[in-house]
DSSP file (Angstrom, degrees, kcal/mol; ACC not computed):
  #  RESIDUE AA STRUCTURE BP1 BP2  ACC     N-H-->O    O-->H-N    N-H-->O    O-->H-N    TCO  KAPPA ALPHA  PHI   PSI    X-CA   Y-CA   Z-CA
    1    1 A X              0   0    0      0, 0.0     4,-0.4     0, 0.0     0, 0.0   0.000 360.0 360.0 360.0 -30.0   35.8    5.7   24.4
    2    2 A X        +     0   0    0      2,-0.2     4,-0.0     1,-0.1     0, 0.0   0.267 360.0  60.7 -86.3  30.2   36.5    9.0   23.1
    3    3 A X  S >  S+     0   0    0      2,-0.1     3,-3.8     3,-0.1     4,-0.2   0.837  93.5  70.1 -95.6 -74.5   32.8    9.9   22.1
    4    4 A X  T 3  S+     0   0    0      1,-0.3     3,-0.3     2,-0.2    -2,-0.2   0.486  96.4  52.8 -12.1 -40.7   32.2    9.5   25.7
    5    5 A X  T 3  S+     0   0    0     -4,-0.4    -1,-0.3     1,-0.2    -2,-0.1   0.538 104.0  54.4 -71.5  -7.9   34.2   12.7   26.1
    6    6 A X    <   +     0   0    0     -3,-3.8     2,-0.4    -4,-0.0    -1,-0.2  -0.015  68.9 123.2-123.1  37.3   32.5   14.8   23.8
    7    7 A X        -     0   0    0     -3,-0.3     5,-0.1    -4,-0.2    -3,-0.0  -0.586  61.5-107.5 -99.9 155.0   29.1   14.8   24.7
    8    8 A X     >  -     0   0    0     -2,-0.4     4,-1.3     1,-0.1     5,-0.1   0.011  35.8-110.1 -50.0 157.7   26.8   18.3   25.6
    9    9 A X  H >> S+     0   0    0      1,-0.2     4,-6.4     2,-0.2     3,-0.5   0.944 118.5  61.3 -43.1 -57.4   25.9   18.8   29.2
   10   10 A X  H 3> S+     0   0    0      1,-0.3     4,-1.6     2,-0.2    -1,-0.2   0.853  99.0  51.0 -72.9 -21.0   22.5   18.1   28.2
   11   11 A X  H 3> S+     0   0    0      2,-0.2     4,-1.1     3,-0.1    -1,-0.3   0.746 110.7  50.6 -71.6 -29.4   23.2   14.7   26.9
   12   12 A X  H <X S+     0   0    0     -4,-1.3     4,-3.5    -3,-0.5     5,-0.2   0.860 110.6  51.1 -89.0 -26.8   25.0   13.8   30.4
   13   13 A X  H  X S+     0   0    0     -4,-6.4     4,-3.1     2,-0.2    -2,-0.2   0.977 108.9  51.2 -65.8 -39.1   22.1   15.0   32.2
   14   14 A X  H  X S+     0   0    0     -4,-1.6     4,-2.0    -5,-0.3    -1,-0.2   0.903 112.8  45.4  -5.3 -76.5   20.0   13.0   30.2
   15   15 A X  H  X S+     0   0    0     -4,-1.1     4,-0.6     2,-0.2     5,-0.2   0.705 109.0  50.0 -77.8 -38.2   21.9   10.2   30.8
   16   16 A X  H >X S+     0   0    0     -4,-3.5     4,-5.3     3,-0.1     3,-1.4   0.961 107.6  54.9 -65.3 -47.7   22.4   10.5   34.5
   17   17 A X  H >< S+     0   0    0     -4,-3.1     3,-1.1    -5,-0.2    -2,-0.2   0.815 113.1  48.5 -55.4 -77.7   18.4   11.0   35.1
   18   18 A X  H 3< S+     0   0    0     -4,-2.0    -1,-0.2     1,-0.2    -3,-0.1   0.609 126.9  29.5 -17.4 -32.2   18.0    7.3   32.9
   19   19 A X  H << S+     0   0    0     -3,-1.4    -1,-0.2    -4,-0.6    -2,-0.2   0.714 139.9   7.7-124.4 -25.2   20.5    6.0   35.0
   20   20 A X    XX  +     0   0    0     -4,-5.3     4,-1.6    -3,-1.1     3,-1.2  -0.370  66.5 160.5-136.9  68.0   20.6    7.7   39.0
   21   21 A X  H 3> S+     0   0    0      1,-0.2     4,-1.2    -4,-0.2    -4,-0.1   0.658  71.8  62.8 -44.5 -12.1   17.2   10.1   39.1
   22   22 A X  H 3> S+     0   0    0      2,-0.2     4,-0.7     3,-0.1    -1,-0.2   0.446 104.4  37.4 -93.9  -0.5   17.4   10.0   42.5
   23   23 A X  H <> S+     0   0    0     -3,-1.2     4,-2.9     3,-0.1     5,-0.2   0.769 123.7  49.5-111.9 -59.7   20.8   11.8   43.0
   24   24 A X  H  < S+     0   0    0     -4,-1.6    -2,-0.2     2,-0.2    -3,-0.1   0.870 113.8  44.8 -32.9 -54.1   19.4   14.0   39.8
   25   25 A X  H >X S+     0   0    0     -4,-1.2     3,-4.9     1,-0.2     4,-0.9   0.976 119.3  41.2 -69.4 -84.4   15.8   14.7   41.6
   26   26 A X  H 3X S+     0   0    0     -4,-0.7     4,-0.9     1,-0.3    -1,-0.2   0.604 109.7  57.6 -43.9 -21.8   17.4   15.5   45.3
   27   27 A X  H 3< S+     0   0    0     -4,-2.9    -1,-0.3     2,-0.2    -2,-0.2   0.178 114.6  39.2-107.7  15.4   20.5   17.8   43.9
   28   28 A X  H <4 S+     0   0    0     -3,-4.9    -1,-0.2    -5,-0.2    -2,-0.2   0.422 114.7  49.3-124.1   2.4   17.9   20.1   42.2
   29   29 A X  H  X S+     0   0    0     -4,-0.9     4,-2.3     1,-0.2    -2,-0.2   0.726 114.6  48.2 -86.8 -23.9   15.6   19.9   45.0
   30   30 A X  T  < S+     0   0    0     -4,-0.9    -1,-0.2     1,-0.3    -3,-0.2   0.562 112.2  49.4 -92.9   4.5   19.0   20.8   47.4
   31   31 A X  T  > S+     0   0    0     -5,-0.2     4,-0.9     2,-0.1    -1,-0.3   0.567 111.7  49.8-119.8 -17.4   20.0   23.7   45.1
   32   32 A X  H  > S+     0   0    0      2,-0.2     4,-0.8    -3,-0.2    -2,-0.2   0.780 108.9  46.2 -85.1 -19.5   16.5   25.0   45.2
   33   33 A X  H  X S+     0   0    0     -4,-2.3     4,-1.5     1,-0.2     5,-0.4   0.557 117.5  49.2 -88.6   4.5   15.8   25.0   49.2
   34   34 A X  H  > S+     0   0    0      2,-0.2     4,-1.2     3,-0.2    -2,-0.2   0.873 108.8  49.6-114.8 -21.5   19.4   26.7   49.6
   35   35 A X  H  X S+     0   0    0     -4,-0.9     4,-1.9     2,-0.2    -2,-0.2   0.855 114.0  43.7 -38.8 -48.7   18.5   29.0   47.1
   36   36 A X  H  X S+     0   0    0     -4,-0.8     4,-2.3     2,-0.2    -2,-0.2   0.905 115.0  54.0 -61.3 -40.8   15.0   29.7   49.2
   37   37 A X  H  X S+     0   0    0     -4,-1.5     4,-2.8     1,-0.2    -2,-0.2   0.997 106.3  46.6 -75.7 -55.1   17.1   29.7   52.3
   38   38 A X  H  < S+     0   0    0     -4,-1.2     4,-0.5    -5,-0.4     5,-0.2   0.892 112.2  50.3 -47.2 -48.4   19.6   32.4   51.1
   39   39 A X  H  X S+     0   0    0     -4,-1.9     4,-2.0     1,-0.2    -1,-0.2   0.967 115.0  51.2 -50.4 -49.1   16.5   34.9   49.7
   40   40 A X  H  < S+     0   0    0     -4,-2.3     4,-0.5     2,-0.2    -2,-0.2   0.884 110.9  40.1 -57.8 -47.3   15.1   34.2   53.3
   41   41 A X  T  < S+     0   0    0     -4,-2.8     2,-1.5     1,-0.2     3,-0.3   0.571 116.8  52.0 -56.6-101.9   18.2   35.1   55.4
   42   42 A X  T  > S+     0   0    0     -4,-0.5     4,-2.6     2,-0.2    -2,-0.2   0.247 116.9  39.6 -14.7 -37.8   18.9   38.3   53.0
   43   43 A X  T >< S+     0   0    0     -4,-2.0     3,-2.1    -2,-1.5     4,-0.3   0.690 115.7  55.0 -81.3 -96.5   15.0   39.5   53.5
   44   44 A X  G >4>S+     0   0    0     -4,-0.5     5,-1.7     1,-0.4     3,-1.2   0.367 115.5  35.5  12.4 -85.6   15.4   38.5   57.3
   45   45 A X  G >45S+     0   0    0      1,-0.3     3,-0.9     3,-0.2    -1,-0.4   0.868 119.1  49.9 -63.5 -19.1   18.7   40.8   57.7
   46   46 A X  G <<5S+     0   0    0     -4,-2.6    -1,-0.3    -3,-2.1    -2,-0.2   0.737 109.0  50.2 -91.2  -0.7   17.4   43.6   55.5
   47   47 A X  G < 5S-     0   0    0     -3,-1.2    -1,-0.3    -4,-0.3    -2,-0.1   0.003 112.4-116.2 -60.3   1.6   13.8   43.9   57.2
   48   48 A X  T X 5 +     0   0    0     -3,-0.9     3,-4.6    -4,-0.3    -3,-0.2   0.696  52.3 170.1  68.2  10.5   15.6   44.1   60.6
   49   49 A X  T 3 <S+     0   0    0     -5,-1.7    -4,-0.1     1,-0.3    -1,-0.1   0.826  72.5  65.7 -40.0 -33.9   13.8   40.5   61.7
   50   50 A X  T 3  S+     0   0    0     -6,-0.1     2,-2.2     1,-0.1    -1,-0.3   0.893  83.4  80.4 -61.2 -17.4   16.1   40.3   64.9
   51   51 A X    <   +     0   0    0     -3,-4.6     2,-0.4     2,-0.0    -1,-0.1  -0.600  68.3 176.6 -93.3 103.8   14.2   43.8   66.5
   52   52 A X        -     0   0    0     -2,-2.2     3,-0.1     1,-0.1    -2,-0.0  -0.867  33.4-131.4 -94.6 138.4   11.6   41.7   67.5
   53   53 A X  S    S+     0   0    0     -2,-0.4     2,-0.4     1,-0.2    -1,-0.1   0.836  91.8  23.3 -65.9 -49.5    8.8   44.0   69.6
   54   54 A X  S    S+     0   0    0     -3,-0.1     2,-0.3     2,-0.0    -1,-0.2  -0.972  73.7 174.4-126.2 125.8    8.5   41.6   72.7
   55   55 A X        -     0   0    0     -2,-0.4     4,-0.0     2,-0.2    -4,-0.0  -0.670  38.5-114.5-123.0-167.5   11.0   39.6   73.3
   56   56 A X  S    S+     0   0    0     -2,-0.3     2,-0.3     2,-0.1    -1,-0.0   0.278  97.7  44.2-108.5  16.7   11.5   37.0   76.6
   57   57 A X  S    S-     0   0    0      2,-0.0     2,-0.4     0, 0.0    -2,-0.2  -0.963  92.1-106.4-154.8 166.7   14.6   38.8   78.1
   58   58 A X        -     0   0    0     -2,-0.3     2,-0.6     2,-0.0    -2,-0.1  -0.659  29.7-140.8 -97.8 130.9   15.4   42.6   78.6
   59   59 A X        -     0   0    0     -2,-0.4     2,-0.2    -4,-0.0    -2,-0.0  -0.841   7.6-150.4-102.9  72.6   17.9   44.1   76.2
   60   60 A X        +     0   0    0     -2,-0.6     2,-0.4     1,-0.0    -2,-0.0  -0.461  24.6 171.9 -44.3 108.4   20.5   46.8   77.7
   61   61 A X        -     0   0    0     -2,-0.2     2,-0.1     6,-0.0     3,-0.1  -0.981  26.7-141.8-136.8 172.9   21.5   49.2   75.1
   62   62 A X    >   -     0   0    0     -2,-0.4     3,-1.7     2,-0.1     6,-0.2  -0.471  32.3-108.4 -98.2 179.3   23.6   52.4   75.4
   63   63 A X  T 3  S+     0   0    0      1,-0.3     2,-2.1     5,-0.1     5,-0.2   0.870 114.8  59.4 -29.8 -83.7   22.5   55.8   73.1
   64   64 A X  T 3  S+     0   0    0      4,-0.1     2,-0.3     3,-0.1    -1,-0.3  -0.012  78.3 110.6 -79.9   8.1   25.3   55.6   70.8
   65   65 A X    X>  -     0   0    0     -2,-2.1     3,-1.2    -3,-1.7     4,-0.7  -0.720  65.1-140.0 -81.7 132.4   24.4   51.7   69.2
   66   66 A X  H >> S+     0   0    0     -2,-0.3     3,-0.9     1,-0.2     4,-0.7   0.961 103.7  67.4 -40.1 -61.9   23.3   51.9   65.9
   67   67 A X  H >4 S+     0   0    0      1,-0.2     3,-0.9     2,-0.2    -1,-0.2   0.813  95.8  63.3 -29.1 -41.3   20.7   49.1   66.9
   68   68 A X  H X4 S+     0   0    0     -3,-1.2     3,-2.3     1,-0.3    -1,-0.2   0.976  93.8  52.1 -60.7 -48.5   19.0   51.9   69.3
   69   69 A X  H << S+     0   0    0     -3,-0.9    -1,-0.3    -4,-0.7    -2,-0.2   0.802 103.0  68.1 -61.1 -30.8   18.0   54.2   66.7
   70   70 A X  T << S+     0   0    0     -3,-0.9     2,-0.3    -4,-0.7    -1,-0.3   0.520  84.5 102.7 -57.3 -17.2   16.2   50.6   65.1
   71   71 A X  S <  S-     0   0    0     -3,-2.3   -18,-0.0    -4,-0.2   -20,-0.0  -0.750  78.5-116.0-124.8 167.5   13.6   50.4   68.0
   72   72 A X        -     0   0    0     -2,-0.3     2,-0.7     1,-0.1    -1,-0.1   0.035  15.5-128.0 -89.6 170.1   10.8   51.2   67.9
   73   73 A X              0   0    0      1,-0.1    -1,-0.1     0, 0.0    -2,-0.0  -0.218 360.0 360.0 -69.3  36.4    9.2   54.4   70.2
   74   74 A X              0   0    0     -2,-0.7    -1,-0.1     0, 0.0    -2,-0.1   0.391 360.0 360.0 -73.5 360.0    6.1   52.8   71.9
């Protein structure tokens, strides 16, 4: 029983894919889309995405919002 404690990383992943791949498979597939998700918000807020050009409702805003100075002059 104490060998059991001293094995590498790579020897229990080993040994989990042999024995649950499916928990293995999905929980590198779920660490890759939330990895995709995070780059995607981060581009999202630093592109601006929310100043959309047309949007379906009318927008109030006063001079002095930082957001004004973001749209666009058409």
């Amino acid at each position: 029983m104490a060998s059991a404690s001293r094995r590498s990383l790579g020897q229990l992943i080993q040994q989990g894919w042999h024995e649950i791949p499916e928990v293995l498979a999905t929980t590198g597939l779920a660490i890759l889309g939330i990895g995709m998700a995070t780059v995607g918000c981060y581009n999202y807020v630093k592109m601006d995405g929310d100043n959309r050009r047309y949007k379906s409702t009318y927008v109030v805003m006063r001079p002095d919002d930082p957001k004004a100075k973001l749209i666009r002059k058409n």
